[in-house]
PDB file of N, CA, C, O and CB in Angstrom:
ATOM      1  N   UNK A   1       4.596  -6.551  -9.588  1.00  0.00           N
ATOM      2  CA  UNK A   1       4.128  -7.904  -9.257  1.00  0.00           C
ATOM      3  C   UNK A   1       4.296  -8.208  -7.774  1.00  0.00           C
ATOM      4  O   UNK A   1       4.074  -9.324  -7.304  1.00  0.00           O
ATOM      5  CB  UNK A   1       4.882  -8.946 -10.087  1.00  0.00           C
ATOM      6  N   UNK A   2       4.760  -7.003  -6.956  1.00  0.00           N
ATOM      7  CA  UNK A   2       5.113  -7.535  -5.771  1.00  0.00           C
ATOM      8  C   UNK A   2       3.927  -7.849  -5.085  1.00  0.00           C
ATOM      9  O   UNK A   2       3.998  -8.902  -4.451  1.00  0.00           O
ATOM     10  CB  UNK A   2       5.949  -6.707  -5.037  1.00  0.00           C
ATOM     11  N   UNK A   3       2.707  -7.161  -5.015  1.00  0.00           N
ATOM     12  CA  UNK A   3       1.276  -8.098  -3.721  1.00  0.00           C
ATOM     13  C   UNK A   3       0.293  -8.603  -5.071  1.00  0.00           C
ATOM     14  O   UNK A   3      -0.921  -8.581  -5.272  1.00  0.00           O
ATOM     15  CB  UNK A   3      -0.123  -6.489  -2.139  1.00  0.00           C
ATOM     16  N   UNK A   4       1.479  -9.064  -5.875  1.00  0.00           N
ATOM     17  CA  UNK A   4       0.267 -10.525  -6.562  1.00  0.00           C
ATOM     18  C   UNK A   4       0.816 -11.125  -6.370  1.00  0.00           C
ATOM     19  O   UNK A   4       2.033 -11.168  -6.546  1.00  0.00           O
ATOM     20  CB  UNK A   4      -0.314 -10.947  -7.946  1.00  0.00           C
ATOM     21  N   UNK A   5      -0.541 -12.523  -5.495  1.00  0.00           N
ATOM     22  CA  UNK A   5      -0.009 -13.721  -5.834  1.00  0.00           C
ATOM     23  C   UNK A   5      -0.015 -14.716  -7.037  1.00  0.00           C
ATOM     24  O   UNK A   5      -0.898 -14.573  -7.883  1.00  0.00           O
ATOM     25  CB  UNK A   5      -0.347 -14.238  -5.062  1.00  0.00           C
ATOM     26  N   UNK A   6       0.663 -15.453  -7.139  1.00  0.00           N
ATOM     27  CA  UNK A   6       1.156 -16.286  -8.282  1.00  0.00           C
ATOM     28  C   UNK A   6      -0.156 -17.319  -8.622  1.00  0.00           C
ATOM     29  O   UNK A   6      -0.149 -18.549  -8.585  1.00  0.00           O
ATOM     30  CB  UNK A   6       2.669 -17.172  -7.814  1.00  0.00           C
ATOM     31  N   UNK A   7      -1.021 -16.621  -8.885  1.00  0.00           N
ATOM     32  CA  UNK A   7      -2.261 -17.723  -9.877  1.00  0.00           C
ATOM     33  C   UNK A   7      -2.060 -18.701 -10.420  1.00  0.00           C
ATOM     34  O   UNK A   7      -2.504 -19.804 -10.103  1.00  0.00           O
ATOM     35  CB  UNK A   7      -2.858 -17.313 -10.982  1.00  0.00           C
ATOM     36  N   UNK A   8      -1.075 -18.338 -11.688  1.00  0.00           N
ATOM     37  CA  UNK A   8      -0.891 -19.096 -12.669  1.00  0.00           C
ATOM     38  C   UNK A   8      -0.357 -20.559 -12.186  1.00  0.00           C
ATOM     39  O   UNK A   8      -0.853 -21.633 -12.528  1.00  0.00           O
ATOM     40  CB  UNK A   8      -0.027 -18.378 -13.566  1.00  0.00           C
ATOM     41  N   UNK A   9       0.559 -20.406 -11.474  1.00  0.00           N
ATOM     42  CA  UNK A   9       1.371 -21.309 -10.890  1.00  0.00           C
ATOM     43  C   UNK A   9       0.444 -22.156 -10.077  1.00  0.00           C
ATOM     44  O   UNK A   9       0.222 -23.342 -10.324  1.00  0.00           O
ATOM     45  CB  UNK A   9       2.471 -20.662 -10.109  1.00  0.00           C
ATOM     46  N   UNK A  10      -0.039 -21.533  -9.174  1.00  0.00           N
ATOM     47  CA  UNK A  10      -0.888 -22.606  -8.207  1.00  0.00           C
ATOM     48  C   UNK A  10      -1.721 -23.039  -8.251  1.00  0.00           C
ATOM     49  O   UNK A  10      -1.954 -24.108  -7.687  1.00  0.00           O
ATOM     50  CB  UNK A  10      -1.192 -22.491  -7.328  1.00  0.00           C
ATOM     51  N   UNK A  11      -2.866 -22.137  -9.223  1.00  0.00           N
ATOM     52  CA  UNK A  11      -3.963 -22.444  -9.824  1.00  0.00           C
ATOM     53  C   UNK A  11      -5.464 -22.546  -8.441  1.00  0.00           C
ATOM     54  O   UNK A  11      -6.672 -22.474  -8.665  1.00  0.00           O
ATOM     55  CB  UNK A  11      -3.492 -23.973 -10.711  1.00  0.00           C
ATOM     56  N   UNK A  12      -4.850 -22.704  -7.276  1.00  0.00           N
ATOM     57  CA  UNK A  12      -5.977 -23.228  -6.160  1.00  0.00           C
ATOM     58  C   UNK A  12      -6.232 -21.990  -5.594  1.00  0.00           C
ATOM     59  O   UNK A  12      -7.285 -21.725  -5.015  1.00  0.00           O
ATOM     60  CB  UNK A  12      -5.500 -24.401  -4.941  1.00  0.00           C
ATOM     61  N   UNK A  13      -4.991 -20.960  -5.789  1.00  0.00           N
ATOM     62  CA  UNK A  13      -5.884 -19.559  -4.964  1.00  0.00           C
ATOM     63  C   UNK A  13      -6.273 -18.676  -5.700  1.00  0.00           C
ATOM     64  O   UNK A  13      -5.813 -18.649  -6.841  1.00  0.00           O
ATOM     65  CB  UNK A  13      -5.156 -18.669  -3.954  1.00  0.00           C
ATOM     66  N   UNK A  14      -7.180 -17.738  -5.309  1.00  0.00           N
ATOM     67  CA  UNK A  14      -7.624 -16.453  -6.137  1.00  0.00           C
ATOM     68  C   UNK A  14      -7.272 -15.527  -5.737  1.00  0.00           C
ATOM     69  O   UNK A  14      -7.127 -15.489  -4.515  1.00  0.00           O
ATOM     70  CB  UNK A  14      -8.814 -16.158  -6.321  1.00  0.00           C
ATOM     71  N   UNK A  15      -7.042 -14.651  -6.311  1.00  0.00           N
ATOM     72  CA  UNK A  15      -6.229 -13.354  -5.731  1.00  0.00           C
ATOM     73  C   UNK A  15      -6.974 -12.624  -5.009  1.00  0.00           C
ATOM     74  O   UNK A  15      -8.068 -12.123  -5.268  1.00  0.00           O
ATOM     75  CB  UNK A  15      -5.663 -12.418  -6.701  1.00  0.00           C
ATOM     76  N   UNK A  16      -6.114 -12.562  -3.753  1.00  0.00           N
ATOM     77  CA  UNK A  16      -6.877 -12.242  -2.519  1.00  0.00           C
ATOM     78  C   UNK A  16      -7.081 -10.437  -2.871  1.00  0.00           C
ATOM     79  O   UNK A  16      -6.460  -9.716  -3.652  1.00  0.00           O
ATOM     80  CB  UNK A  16      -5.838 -12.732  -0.864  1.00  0.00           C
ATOM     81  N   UNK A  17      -7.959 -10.203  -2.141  1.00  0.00           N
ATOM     82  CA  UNK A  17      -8.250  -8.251  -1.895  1.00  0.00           C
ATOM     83  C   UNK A  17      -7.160  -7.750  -0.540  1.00  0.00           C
ATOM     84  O   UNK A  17      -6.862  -8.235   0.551  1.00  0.00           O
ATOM     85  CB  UNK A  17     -10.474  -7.801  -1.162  1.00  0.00           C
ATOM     86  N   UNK A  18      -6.799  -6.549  -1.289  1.00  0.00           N
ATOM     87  CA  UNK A  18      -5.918  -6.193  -0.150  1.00  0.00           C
ATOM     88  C   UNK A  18      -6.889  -5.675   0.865  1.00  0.00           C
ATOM     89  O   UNK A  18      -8.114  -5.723   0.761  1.00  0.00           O
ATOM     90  CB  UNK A  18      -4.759  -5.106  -0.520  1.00  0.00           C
ATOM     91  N   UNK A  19      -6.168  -5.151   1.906  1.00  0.00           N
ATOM     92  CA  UNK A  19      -6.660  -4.389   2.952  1.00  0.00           C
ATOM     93  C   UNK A  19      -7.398  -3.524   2.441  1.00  0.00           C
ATOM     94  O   UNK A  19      -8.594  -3.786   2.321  1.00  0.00           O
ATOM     95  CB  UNK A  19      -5.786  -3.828   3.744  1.00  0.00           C
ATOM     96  N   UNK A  20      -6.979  -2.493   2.084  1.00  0.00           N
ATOM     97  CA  UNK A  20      -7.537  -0.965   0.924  1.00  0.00           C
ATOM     98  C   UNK A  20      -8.835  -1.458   0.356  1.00  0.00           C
ATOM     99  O   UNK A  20      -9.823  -0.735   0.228  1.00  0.00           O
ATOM    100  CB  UNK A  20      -6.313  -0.523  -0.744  1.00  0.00           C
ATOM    101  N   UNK A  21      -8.788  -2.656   0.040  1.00  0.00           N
ATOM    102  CA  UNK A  21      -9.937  -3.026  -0.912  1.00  0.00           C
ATOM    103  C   UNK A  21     -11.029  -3.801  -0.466  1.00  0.00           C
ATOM    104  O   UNK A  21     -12.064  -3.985  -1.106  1.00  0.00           O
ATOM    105  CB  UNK A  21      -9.473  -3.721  -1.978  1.00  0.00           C
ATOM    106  N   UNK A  22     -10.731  -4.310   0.800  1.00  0.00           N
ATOM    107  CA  UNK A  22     -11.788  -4.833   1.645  1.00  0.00           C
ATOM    108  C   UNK A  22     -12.567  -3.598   2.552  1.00  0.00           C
ATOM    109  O   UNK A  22     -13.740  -3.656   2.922  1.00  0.00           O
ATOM    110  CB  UNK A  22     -11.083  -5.973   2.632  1.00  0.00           C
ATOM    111  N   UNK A  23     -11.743  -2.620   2.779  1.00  0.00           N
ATOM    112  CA  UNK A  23     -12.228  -1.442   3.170  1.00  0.00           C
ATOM    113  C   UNK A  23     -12.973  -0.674   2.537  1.00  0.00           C
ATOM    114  O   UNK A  23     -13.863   0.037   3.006  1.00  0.00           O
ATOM    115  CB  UNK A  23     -11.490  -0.839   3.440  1.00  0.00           C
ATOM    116  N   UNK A  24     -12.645  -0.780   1.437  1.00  0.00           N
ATOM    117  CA  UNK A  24     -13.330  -0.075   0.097  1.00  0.00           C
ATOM    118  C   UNK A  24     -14.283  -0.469   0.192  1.00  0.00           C
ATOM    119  O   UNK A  24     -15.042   0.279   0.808  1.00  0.00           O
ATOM    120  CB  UNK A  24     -12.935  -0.244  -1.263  1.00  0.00           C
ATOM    121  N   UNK A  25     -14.901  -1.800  -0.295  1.00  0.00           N
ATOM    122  CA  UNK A  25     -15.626  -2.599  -0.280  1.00  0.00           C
ATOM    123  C   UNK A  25     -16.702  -2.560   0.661  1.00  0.00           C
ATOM    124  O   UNK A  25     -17.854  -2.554   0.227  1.00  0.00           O
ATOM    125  CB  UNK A  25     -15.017  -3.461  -0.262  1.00  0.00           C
ATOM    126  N   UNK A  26     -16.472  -2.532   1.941  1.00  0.00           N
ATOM    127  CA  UNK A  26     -17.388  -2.484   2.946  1.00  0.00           C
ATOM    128  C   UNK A  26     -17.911  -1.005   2.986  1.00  0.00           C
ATOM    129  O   UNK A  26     -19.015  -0.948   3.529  1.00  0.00           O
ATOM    130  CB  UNK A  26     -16.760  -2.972   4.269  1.00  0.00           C
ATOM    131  N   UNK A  27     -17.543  -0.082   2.665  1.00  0.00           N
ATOM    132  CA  UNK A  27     -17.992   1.177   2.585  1.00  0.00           C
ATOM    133  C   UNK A  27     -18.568   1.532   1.720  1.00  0.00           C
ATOM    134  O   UNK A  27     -19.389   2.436   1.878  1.00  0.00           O
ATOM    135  CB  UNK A  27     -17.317   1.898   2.677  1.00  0.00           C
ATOM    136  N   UNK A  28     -18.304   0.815   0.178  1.00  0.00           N
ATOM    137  CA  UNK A  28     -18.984   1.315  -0.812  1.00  0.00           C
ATOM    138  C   UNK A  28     -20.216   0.571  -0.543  1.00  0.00           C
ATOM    139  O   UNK A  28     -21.171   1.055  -1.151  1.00  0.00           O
ATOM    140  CB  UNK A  28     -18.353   1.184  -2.173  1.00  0.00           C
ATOM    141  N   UNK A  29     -20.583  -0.745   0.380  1.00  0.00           N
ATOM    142  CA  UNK A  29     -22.186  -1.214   1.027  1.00  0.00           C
ATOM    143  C   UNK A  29     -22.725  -0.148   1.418  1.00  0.00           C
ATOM    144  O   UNK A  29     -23.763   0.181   0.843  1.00  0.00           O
ATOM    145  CB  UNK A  29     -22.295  -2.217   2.327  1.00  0.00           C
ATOM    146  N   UNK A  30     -22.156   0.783   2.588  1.00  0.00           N
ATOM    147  CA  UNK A  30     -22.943   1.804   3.063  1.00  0.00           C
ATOM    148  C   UNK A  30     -23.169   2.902   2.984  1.00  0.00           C
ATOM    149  O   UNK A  30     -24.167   3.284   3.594  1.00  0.00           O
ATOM    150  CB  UNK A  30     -22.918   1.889   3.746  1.00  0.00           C
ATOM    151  N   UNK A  31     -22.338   3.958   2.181  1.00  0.00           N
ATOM    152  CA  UNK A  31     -22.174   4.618   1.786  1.00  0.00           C
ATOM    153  C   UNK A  31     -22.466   4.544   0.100  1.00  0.00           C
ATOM    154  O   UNK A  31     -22.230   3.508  -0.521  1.00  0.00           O
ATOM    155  CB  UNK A  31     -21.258   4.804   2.369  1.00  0.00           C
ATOM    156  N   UNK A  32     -23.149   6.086  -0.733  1.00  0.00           N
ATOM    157  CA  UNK A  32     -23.228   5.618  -1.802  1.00  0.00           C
ATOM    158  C   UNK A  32     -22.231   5.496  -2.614  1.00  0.00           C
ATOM    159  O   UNK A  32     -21.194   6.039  -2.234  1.00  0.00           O
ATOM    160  CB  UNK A  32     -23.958   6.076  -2.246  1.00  0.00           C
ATOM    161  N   UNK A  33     -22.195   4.776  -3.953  1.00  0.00           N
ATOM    162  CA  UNK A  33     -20.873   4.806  -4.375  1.00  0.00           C
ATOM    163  C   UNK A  33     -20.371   6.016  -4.988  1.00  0.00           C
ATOM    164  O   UNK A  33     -19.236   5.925  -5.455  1.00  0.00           O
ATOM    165  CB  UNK A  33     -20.680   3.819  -5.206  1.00  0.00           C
ATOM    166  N   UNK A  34     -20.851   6.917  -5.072  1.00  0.00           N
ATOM    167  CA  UNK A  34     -20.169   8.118  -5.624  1.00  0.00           C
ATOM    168  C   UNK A  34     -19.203   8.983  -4.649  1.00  0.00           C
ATOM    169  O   UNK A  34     -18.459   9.929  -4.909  1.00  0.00           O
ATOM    170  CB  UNK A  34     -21.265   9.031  -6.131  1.00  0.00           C
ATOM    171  N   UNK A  35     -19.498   8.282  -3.376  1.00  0.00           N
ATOM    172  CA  UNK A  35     -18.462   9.017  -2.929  1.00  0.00           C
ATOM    173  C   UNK A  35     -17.002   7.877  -2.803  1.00  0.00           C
ATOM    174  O   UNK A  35     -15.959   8.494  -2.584  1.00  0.00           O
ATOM    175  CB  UNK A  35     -19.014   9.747  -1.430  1.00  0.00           C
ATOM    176  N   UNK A  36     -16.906   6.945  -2.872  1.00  0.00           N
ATOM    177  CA  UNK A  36     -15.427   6.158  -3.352  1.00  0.00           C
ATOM    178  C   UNK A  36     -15.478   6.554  -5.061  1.00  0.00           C
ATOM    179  O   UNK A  36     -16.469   6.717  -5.773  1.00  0.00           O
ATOM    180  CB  UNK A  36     -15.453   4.010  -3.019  1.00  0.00           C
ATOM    181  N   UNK A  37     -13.981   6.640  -5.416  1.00  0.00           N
ATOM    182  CA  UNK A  37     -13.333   7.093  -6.534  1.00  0.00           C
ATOM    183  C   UNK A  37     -12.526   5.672  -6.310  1.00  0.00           C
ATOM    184  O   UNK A  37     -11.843   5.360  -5.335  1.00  0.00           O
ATOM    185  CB  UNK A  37     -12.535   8.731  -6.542  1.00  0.00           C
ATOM    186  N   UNK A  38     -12.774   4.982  -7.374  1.00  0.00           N
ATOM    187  CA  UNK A  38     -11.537   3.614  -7.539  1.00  0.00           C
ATOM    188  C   UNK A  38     -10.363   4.395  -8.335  1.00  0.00           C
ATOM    189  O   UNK A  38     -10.305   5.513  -8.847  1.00  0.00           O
ATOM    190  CB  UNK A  38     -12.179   1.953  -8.701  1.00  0.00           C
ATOM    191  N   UNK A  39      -9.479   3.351  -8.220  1.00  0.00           N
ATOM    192  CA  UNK A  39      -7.977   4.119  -9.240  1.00  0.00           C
ATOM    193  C   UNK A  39      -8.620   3.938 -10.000  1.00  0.00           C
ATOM    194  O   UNK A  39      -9.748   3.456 -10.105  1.00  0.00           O
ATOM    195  CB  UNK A  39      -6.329   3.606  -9.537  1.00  0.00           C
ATOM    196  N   UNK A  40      -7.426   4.605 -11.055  1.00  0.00           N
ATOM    197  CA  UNK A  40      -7.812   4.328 -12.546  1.00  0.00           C
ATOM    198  C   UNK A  40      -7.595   2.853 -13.181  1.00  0.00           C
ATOM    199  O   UNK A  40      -7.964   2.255 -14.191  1.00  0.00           O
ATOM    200  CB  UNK A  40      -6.969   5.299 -13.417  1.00  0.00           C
ATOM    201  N   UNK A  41      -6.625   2.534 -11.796  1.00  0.00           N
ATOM    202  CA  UNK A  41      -6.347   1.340 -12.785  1.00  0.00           C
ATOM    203  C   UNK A  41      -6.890  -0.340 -12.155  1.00  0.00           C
ATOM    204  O   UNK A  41      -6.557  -1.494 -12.425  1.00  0.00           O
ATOM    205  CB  UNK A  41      -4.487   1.359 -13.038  1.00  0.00           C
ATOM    206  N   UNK A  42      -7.810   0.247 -11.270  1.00  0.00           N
ATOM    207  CA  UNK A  42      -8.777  -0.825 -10.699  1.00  0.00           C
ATOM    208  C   UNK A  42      -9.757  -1.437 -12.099  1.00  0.00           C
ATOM    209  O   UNK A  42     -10.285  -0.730 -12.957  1.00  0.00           O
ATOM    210  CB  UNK A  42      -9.875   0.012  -9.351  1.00  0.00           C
ATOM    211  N   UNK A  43      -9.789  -2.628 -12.026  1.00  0.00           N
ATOM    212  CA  UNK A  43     -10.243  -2.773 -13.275  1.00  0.00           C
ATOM    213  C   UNK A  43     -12.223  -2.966 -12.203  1.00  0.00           C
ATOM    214  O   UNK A  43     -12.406  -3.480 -11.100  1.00  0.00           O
ATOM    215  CB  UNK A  43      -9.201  -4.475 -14.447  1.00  0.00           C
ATOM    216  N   UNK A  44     -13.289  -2.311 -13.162  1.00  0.00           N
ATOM    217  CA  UNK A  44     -14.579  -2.883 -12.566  1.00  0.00           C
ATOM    218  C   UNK A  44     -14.313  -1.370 -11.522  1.00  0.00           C
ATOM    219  O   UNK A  44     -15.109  -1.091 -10.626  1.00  0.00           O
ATOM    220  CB  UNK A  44     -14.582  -4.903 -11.744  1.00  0.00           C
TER     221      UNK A  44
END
């Protein structure tokens, strides 16, 4: 639980994307997606 933030509780934020995953993200735009492998335990 340590880089989640507390949803439940605050209810006003959404759980932000880490670094890793904003990176991810922007690459899987330009690049096709077969070449990113998400974890296994990335949900989506």
């Amino acid at each position: 639980m340590a880089g989640k933030t507390p949803t439940a509780k605050t209810g006003k934020k959404t759980a932000q994307l880490t670094l890793k995953e904003k990176r991810a993200a922007k690459r899987a735009k330009q690049e096709p997606e077969s070449f990113i492998k998400p974890r296994k335990g990335a949900a989506g």
